[in-house]
C-alpha positions as CSV (number, residue, x, y, z in Angstrom):
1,X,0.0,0.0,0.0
2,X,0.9,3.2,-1.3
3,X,2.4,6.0,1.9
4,X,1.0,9.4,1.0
5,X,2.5,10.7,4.3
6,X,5.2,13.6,4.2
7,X,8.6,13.5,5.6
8,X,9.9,14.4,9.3
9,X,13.2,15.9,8.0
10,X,15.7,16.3,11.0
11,X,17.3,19.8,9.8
12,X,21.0,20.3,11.7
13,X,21.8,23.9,13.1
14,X,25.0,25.6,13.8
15,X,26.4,25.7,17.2
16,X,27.0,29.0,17.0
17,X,27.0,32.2,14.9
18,X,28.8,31.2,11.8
19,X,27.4,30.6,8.5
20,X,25.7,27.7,8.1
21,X,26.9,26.4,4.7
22,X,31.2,26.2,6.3
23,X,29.5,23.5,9.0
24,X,26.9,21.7,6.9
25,X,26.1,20.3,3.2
26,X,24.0,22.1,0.6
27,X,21.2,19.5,0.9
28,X,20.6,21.0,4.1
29,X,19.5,24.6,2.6
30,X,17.5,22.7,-0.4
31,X,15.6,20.7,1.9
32,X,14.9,24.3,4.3
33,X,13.8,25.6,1.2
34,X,11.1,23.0,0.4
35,X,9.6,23.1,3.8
36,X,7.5,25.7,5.8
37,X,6.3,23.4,8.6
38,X,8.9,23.5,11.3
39,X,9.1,22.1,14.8
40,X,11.1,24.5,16.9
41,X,12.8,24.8,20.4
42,X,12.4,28.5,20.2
43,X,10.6,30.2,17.8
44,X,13.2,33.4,17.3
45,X,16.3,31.7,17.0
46,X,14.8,29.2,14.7
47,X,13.8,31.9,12.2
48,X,16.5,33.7,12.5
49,X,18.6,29.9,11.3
50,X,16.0,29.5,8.6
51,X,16.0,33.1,7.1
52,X,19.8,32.8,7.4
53,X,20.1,30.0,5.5
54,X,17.1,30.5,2.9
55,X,17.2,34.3,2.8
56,X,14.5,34.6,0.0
57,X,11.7,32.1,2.1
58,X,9.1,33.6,2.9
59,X,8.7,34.5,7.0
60,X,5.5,34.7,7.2
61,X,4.2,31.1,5.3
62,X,6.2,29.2,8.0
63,X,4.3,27.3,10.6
64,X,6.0,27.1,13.5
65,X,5.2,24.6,16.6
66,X,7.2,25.0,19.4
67,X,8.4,21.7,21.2
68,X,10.0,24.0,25.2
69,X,9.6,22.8,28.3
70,X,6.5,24.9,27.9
71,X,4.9,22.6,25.6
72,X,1.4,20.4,26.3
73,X,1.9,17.0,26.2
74,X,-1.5,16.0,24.5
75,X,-1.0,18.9,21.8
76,X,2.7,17.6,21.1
77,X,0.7,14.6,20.0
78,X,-0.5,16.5,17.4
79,X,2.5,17.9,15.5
80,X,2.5,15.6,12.9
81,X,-0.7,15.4,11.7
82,X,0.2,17.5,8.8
83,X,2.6,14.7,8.2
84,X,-0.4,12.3,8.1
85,X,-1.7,14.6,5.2
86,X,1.2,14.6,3.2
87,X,2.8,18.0,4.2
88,X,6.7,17.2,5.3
89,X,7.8,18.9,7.9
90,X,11.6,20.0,9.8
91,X,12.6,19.3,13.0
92,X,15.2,21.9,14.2
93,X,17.4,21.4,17.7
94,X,18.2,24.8,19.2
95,X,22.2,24.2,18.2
96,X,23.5,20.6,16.5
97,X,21.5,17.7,15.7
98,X,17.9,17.4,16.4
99,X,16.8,14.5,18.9
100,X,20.6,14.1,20.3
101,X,20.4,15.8,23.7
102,X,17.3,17.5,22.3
103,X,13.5,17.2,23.3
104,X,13.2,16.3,19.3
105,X,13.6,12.6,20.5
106,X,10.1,12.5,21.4
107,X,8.5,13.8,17.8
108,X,10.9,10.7,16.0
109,X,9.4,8.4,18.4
110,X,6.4,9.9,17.4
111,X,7.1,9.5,13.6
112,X,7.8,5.8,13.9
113,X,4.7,5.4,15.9
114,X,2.9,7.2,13.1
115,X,4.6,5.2,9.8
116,X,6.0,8.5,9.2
117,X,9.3,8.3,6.9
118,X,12.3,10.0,9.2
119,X,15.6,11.3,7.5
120,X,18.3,13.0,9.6
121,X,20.2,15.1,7.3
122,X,24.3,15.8,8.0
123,X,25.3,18.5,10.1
124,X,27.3,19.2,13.3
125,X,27.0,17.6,16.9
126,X,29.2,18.9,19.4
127,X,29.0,15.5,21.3
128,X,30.9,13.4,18.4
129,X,33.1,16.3,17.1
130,X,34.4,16.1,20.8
131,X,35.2,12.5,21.3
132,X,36.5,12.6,17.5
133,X,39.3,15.3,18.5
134,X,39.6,13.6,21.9
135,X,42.3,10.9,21.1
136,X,40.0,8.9,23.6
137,X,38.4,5.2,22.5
138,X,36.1,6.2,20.2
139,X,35.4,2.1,19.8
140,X,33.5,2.6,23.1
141,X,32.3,5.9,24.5
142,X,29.1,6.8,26.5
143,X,26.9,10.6,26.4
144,X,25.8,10.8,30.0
145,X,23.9,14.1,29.4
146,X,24.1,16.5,32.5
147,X,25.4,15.3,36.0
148,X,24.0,16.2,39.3
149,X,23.7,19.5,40.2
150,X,24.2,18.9,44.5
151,X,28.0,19.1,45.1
152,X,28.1,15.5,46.8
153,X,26.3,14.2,44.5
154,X,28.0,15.2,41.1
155,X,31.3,14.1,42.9
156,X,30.2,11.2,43.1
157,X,28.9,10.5,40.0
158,X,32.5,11.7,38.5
159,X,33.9,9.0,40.4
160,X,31.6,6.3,39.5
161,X,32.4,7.2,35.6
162,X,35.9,6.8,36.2
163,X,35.3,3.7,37.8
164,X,33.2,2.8,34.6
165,X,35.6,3.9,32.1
166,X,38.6,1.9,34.1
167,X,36.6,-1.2,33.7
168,X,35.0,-1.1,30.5
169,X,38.0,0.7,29.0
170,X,34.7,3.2,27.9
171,X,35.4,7.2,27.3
172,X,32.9,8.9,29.5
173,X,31.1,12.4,27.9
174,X,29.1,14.8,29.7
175,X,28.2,18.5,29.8
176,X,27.1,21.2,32.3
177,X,25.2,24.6,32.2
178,X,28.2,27.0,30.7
179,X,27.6,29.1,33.2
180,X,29.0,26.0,35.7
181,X,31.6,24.9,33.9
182,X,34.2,26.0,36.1
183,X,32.3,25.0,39.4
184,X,32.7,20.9,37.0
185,X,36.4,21.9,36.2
186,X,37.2,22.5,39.6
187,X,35.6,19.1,40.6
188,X,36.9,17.0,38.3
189,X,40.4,18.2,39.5
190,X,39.9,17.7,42.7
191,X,37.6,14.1,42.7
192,X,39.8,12.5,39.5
193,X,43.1,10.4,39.9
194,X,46.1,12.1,38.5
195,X,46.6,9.8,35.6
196,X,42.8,10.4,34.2
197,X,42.7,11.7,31.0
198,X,40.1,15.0,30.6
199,X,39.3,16.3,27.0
200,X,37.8,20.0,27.1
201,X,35.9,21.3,24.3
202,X,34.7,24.3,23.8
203,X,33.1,26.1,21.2
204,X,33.4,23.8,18.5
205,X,33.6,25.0,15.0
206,X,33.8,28.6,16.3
207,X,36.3,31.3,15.7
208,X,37.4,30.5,19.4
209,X,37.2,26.3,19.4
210,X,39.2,25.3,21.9
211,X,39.8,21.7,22.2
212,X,42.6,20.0,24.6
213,X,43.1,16.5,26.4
214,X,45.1,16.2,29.1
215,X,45.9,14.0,32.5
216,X,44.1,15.3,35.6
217,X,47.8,16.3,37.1
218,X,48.4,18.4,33.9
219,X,45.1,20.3,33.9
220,X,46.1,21.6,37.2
221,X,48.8,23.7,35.8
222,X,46.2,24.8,33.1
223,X,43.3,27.9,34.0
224,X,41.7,27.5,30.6
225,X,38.6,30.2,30.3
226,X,35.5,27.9,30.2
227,X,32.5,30.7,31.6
228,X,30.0,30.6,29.5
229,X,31.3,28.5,27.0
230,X,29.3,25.7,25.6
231,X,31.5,23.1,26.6
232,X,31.8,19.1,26.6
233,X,33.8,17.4,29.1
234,X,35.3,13.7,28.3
235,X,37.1,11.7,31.0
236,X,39.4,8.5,30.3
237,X,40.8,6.2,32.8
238,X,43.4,3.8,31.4
C-alpha cells in the first residue's frame, strides 16, 4: 500500500553564529527551502537559522510549533498530523542535531509510531566532534547528558564514571550549564586520579574552538577560560 504521508526531516543547526553552509552540506539549505512546517525549540532563534540559511523564504508562510519545556503533552501529539496529510515537515534542535540531547527525540518516536518516513540530514554535533578530537576510545564511549547539580552528588557521579571507564575501558562524555563549567572543572580536578585523562571542548567550530586532552595532574597547571562556553567534558581512565 501506497504512503501518501510527508517526511519528518531532522534539519541540523549551527552551534553557533557562523554561517551555516562552512558547517553543513547544501542539501541542508535545499531541503529548508522546500519546507514551511517547522518544529522548533524557540521560535526566534529558529527563524533567524532559517531566514539565514534561505534568505529569499518567505517568513511569514512558516508554521511554526514550538516543542520548550513549555509545551502540552497531548497537543505535542498532534504535530505531525500534517505529516499524516502529506505536508513534510523539519525538526530543528536549538544548536547541532535534532533528537541528540534534544527534546526532538520525542517527535521521531512519534514519527515511527505514526509510519511517518524520518531522515536525519548531515550537520554538526558537538557531542561526536568532541570524542572525535579527543584521542580517547572512540570504539566505546558513552553521552551521560548532565550530572548532578548537588556538590556531593556530582562528585560522586564523576567518580563512578571513572570507575566505569577503568573497567569497560569506555570514554565517558558529559556536559554542564556553561555558566557552571568552572564550578565541573574545579571538581573534576579535585575528585579524578592524577593519571585520568580530561578532554575539554569548547566552542566547537567557532572562531574560538578550543579543544585540549590532558591528565588530571596536567590540567592543574592549566586555568583554561571555560564561563559561559558551551563546553563538553570527556574523561578517560586507562
Amino acid at each position: 500500500m501506497e504512503n501518501n504521508k510527508g517526511v519528518l526531516y531532522l534539519i541540523p543547526t549551527t552551534l553557533g553564529d557562523n554561517e551555516p553552509l562552512e558547517v553543513m552540506p547544501i542539501s541542508v539549505k535545499k531541503t529548508v527551502e522546500q519546507l514551511d512546517y517547522f518544529i522548533v525549540e524557540n521560535e526566534k532563534t529558529a527563524r533567524k537559522f532559517i531566514k539565514r540559511i534561505t534568505p529569499k523564504k518567505s517568513q511569514s508562510s512558516l508554521v511554526i510549533f514550538k516543542l520548550d519545556k513549555y509545551a502540552d503533552a497531548l497537543e505535542i501529539q498532534t504535530y505531525l498530523d500534517s505529516c499524516e496529510k502529506g505536508i513534510s515537515i523539519g525538526l530543528l534542535s536549538e544548536a547541532g542535531m535534532p533528537a541528540i540531547a534534544d527534546p526532538g527525540a520525542e517527535i521521531v518516536k512519534l514519527a515511527h509510531q505514526k509510519n511517518i518516513k524520518v531522515v536525519p540530514l548531515v550537520g554538526p554535533s558537538s557531542i561526536l566532534l568532541a570524542m572525535m578530537a579527543s584521542g580517547f576510545n572512540g570504539q566505546n564511549f558513552a553521552f551521560n547528558g548532565y550530572l548532578p547539580i548537588d556538590n556531593s552528588e556530582r562528585k560522586k557521579a564523576i567518580k563512578n564514571l571513572e570507575k566505569l571507564s577503568k573497567e569497560k575501558g569506555q570514554s565517558q562524555i558529559f556536559i554542564e550549564t556553561p555558566y557552571r563549567n568552572e564550578k565541573m572543572f574545579n571538581d573534576l580536578k579535585s575528585s579524578l586520579t592524577p593519571s585520568t585523562k580530561l578532554c575539554i571542548a569548547c566552542d566547537i567550530t567557532l572562531k574560538d574552538e578550543y579543544i585540549k586532552s590532558l591528565t588530571i595532574q596536567e590540567w592543574k597547571n592549566e586555568n583554561p577560560d571555560l564561563y559561559k562556553r558551551p563546553a563538553i567534558f570527556i574523561i578517560h581512565k586507562e
